[in-house]
C-alpha positions in Angstrom: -6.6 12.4 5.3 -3.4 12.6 3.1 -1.7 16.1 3.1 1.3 16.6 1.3 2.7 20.4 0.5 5.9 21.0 -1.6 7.4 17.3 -1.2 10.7 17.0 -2.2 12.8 14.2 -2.1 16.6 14.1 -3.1 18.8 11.0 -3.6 22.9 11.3 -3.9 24.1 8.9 -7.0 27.6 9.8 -7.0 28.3 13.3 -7.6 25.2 14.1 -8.9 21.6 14.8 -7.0 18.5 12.6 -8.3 15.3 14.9 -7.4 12.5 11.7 -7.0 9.7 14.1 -6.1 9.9 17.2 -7.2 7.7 19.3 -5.0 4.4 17.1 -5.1 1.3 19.3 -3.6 -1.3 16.1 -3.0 -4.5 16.2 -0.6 -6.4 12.6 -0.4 -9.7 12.5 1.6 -10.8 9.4 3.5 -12.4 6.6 1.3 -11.0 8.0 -2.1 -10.0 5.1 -4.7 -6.5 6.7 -6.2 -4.4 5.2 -9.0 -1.2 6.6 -9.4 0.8 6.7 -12.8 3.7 7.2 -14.7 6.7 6.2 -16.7 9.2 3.8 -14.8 11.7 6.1 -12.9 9.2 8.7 -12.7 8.9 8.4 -8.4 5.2 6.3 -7.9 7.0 4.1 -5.3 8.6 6.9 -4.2 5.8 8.8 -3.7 4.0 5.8 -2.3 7.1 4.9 0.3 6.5 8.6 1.7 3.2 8.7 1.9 3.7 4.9 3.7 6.2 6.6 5.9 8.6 4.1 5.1 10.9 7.2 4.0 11.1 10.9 4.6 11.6 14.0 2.7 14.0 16.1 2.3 11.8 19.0 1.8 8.2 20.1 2.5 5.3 19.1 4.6 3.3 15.9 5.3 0.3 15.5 7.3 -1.5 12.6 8.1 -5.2 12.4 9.3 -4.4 15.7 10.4 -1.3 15.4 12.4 2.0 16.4 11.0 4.7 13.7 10.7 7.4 15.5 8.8 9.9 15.3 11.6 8.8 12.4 14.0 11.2 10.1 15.2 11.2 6.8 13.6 9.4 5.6 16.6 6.5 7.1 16.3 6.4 6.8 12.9 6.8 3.1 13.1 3.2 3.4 15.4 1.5 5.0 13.4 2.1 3.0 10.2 1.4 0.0 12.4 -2.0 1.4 13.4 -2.9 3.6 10.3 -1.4 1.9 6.8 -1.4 -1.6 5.2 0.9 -2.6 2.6 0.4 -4.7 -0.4 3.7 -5.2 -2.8 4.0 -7.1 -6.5 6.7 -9.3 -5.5 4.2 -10.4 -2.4 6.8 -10.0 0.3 5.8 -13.2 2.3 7.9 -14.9 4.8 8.8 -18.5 2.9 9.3 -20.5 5.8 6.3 -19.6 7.5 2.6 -20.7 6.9 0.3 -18.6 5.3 -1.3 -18.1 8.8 1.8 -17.3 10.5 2.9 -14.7 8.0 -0.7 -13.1 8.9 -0.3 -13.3 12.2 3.2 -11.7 11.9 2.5 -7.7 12.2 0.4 -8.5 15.0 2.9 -10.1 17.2 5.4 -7.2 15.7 2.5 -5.1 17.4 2.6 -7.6 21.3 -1.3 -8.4 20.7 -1.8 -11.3 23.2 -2.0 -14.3 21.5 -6.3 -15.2 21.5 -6.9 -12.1 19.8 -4.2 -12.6 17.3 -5.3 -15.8 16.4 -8.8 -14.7 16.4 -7.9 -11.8 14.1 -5.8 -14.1 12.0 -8.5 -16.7 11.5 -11.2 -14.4 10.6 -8.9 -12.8 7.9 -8.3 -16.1 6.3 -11.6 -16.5 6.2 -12.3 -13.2 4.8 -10.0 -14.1 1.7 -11.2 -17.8 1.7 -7.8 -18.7 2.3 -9.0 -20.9 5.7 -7.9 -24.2 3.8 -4.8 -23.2 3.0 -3.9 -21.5 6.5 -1.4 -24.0 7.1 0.4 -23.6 3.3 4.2 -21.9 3.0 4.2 -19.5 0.1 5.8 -22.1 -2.3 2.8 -24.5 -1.9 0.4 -21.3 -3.2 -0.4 -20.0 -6.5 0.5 -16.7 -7.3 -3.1 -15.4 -6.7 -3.5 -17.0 -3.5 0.0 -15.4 -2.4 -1.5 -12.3 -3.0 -4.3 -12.6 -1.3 -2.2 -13.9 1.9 -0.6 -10.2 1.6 -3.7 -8.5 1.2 -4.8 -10.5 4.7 -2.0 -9.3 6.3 -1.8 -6.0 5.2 -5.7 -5.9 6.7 -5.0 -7.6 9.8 -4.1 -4.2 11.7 -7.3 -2.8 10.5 -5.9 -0.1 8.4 -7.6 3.3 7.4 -5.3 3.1 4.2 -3.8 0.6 1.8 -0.7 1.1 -0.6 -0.6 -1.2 -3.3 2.7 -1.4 -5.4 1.8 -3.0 -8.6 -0.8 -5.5 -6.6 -1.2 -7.2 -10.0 1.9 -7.2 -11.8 3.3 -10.5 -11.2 0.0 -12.4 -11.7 -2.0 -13.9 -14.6 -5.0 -12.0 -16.0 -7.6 -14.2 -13.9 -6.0 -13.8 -10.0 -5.2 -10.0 -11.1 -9.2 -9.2 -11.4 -9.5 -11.2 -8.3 -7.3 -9.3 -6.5 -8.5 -6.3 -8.0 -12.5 -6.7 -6.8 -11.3 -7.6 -3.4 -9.2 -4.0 -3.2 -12.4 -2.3 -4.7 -14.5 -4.0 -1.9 -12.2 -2.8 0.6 -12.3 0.5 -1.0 -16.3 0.3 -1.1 -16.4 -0.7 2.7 -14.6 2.9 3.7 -10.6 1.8 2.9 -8.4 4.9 1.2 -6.7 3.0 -1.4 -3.8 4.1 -3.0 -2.5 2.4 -5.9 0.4 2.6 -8.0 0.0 0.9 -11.3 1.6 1.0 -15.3 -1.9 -0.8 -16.6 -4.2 2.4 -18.5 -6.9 -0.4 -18.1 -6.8 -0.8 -13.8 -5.9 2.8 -13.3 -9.1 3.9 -15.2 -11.1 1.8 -12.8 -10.3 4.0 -10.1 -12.3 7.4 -9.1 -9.1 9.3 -9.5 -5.9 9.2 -11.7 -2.3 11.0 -10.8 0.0 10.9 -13.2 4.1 11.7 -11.9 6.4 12.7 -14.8 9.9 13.8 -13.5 9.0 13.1 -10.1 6.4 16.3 -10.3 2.4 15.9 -11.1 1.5 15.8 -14.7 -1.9 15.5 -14.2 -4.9 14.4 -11.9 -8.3 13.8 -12.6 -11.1 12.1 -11.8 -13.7 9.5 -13.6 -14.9 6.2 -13.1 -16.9 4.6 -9.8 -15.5 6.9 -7.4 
């Protein structure tokens, strides 16, 4: 599903050239479970932000459920991570003034869904993450679990083949991280490609496949666990 052949990407700091990926050969099939790894600085998000199409490379190949998206204009990109990926950050992302419902609802009237089946979608995703008594809650009127699982909704609104998670649990007590973790896994169970990027040994050995990134390059990748 995930196809990515010599990926390079270069930053300019000044007069100098920071290589972020360093010419990353990755395949991920359909359904796989994937923690990613690595020392801070090393380019997880990076890697993450490309595969999420939210940046491009400066070098190599990517190809996306078979399709190559290298060099597609930022339309069509934007489509197809509207209609293809969901994204699920540490610092939650949320919009503050808006309900918990209307920051749901959000990517799907981004998308121009008419407004029964938004609110149909939204409703049954709230319900999904047994946040339906708290549709009506702004961010600062939610614990930091519940936040998270008001991303999570949204990010699964679209109905998603893939999820990126940033650090899902990083900015949570130990409790709402394992919630939040189990209800990843059961997306992942139900057929979701998840894609994580985490620094805890513990989560990333819960997944059916580990990549390490040192210096932007692969260091490793193996597989154990459920998956």
């Amino acid at each position: 599903m995930i196809h990515l052949r010599g990926a390079y990407r270069d930053y300019a700091m000044g007069t100098q050239t920071v290589h972020a990926l360093n010419g990353v050969d990755l395949e991920v099939a359909q359904g796989e479970y994937l923690a990613i790894t690595g020392p801070s600085g090393s380019g997880k998000s990076t890697l993450l932000h490309i595969i999420g199409l939210l940046d491009r490379l400066s070098q190599g190949g990517y190809k996306l459920d078979r399709r190559d998206v290298t060099h597609l204009d930022d339309d069509e990109l934007a489509r197809i991570r509207r209609e293809t990926i969901g994204f699920v950050f540490q610092f939650f992302h949320l919009v503050p003034r808006l309900s918990a419902a209307a920051n749901v609802e959000l990517p799907l009237t981004l998308a121009g869904m008419a407004v029964p089946e938004r609110r149909e979608r939204v409703s049954a995703a709230l319900d999904s993450f047994d946040l339906a008594d708290r549709a009506d809650h702004r961010p600062d009127q939610l614990s930091g679990g519940q936040r998270q699982r008001v991303a999570i909704a949204r990010a699964m609104v679209t109905r998603p083949a893939i999820l990126l998670a940033d650090e899902p649990t990083g900015n949570l007590d130990r409790s709402a991280g394992n919630e939040v973790v189990h209800i990843l896994e059961e997306l992942n169970r139900n057929g979701l490609t998840l894609l994580m990027v985490t620094h805890d040994p513990e989560l990333a050995n819960r997944a059916g496949r580990q990549v390490r990134i040192v210096d932007g390059a692969v260091a490793e990748d193996r597989r154990s666990g459920p998956g």
